[in-house]
N, C-alpha and C positions, 0 to 999 in steps of 0.2 A: 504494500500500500504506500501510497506517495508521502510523502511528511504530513504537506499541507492538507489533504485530505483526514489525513489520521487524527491529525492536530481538530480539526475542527469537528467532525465527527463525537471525539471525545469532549472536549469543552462542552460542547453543545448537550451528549448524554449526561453529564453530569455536574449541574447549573450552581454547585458550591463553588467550584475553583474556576476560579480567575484566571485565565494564561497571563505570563509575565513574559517570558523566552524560552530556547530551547536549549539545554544544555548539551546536548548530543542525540545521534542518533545512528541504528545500524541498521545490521541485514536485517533484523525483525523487529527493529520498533523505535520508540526514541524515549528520550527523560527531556521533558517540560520542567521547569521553576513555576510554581502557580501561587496564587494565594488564596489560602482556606478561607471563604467570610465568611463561617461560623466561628472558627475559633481564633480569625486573624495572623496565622501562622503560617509562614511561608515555605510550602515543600518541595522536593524533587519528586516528581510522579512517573514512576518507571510504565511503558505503556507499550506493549505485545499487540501486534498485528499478526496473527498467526497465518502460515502461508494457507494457500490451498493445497486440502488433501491433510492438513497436520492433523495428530489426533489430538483434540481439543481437550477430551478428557484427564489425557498425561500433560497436557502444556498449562491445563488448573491445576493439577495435582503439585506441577514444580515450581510456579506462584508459592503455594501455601507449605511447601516445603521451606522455600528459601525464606518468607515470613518468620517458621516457625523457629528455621537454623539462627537466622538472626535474632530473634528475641530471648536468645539464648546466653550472648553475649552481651556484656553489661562494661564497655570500657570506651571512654570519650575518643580513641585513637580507631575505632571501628563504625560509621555511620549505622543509623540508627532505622530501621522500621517500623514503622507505626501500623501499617492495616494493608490489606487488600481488598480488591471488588472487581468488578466488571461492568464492560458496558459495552451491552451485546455480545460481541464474538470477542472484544479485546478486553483481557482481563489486565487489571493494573496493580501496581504496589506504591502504596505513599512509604516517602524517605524522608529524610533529615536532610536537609538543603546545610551543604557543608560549602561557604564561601569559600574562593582561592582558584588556583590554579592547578593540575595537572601535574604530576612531574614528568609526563609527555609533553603537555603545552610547556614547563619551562626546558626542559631538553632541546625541541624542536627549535625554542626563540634564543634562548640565552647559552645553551649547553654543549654546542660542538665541540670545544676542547672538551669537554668538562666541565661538571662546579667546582667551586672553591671547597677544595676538604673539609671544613667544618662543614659546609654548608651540606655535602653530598651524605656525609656523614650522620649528620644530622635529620636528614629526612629517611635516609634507609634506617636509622636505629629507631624512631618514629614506628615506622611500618613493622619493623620487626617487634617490636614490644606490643604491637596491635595485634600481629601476628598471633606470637603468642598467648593473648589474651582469646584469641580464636581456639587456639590450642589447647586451653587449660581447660575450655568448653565444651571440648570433645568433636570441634571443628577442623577439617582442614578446609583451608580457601580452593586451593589446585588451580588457581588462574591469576595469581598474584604476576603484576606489571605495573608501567609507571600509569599507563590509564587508566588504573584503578587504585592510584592514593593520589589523593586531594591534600594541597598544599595551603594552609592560612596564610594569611600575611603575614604570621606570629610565627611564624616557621613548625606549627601545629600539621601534624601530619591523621589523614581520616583516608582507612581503608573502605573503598568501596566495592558494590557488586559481589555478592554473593552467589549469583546465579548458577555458577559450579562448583559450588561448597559443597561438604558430605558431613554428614553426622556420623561420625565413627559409634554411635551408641544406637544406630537404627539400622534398617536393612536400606535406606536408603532408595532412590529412583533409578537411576542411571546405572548400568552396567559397569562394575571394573573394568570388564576388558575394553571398556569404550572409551579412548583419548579424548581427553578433553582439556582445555585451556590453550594458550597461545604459544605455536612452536618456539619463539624463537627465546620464550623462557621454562622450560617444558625441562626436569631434569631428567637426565636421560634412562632411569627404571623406568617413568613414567612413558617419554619415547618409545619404550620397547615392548608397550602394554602391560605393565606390572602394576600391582597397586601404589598408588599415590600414598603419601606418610606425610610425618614434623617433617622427616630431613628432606622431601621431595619442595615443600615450601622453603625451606631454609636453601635449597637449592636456586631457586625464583629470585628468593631476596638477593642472592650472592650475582646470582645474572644483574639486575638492578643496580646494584653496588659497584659494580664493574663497568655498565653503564656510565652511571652517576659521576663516578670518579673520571674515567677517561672521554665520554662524547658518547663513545659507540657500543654496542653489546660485544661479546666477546665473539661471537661466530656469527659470518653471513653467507647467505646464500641464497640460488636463484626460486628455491622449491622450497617447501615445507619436509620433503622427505631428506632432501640433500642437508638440510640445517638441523634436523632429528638423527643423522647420522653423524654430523660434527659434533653435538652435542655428546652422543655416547663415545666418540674415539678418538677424535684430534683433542691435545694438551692443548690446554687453555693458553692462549699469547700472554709475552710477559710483557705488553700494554701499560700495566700497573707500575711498572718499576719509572717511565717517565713521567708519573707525573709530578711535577712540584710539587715540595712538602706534605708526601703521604710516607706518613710512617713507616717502619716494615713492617710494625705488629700488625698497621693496620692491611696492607697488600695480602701478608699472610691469613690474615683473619678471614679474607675473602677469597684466597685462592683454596682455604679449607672450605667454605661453604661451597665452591662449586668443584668437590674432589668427586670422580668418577662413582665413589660408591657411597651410597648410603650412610654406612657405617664411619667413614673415615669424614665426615662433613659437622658439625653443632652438632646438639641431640637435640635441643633446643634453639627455637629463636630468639627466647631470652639471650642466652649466651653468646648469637653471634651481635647481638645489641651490645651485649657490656663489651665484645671486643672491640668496638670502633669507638671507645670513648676516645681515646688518644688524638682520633683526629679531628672528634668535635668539640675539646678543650681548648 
């Protein structure tokens, strides 16, 4: 369905919110800024156009899953859900309208070389402590990336989109054997269809952090499959070592988050949080 169309469609079924702008939008839907006039609170309204042919039934069912995943989690560094509903075929989720930026919008605009170490530092330990807070919940995110943490001006970091989170304490929707999240932070058990874990996200975050710190992600390529294979077997570039004033502990911190195996990476996200203090001191 077209944006505009979507957009007014929805406004129109459901005469509480106000459209404000659109904060994004993909292959199945977009997130509005709207304003509630009953309670005068301003949200992000996540809003599903489902294709033709989807089965409608599993695309409610993963609404009220991802609702239920998130109200799970109770930490200011993880965006917040409030409800869901529908209108007509497009069912919705109201969120927490978290002001700021992207750490993909600031990448794209300010971050070719890199940030500035405290600063990069600073946002990945952010995410990682969010992270964890997912974790201690019995959540993993499995699609952790810069367009899914939201940057304050305060340099306050808000994880967003849960949409392929798993309840490790449920049976859950989605198949294990079914890849899901974005290849080109994808750790590579997850690449090879194994189940997703902490260390598969502490995995994410390390891609991220590698990002953050040099410009670029650590491996590219022209396919998804070809960069799911760098992922699992080309050594990671040592990228890290030029940048200006980054520690070693801290390069090492992140060349452990993104080690080949599981086992050999944090066990936690906490931990790879407390290892970048150095650099955002």
């Amino acid at each position: 369905m077209e944006l505009e169309a979507l957009r007014e469609r929805f406004f129109e079924g459901v005469s509480r919110y106000r459209y404000v702008e659109t904060l994004g939008r993909g292959r199945t839907g977009a997130v509005f800024k709207a304003l509630d006039r009953d309670t005068g609170r301003i949200l992000a309204i996540k809003v599903f156009a489902p294709r033709p042919g989807a089965d409608y039934g599993e695309l409610l069912a993963r609404f009220r899953l991802e609702v239920a995943i998130n109200l799970k989690i109770d930490h200011p560094a993880v965006a917040r859900a409030y409800g869901f509903g529908t209108v007509g075929t497009a069912p919705f989720i109201e969120m927490e309208y978290v002001p700021g930026r992207t750490l993909r919008a600031i990448l794209d605009e300010e971050g070719a070389m890199g940030l500035e170490p405290a600063c990069a530092a600073g946002i990945v330990r952010g995410a990682s402590i969010g992270t964890h807070a997912a974790h201690e919940a019995g959540i993993l995110h499995r699609d952790l990336k810069p367009s899914n943490l939201m940057v304050r001006e305060s340099g306050a970091v808000s994880i967003l989109d849960l949409g392929f989170a798993r309840d490790t304490s449920g049976p859950g929707i989605t198949l294990d054997s079914q890849i899901l999240g974005s290849p080109q932070y994808l750790a590579p058990e997850v690449s090879r269809g194994e189940k997703a874990s902490v260390e598969s996200d502490v995995y994410s975050l390390g891609v991220i952090a590698f990002e953050a710190f040099t410009g670029h992600p650590p491996f590219l390529a022209d396919n998804p499959v070809a960069l799911a294979l760098k992922h699992v077997s080309e050594r990671v570039p040592d990228d890290l070592s030029a940048v200006p004033d980054l520690p070693e502990s801290v390069r090492d911190a992140v060349l452990r988050a993104l080690a080949k195996a599981p086992a050999d990476r944090f066990r936690t996200a906490l931990a790879f949080a407390d290892a970048l203090v150095s650099a955002d001191s």
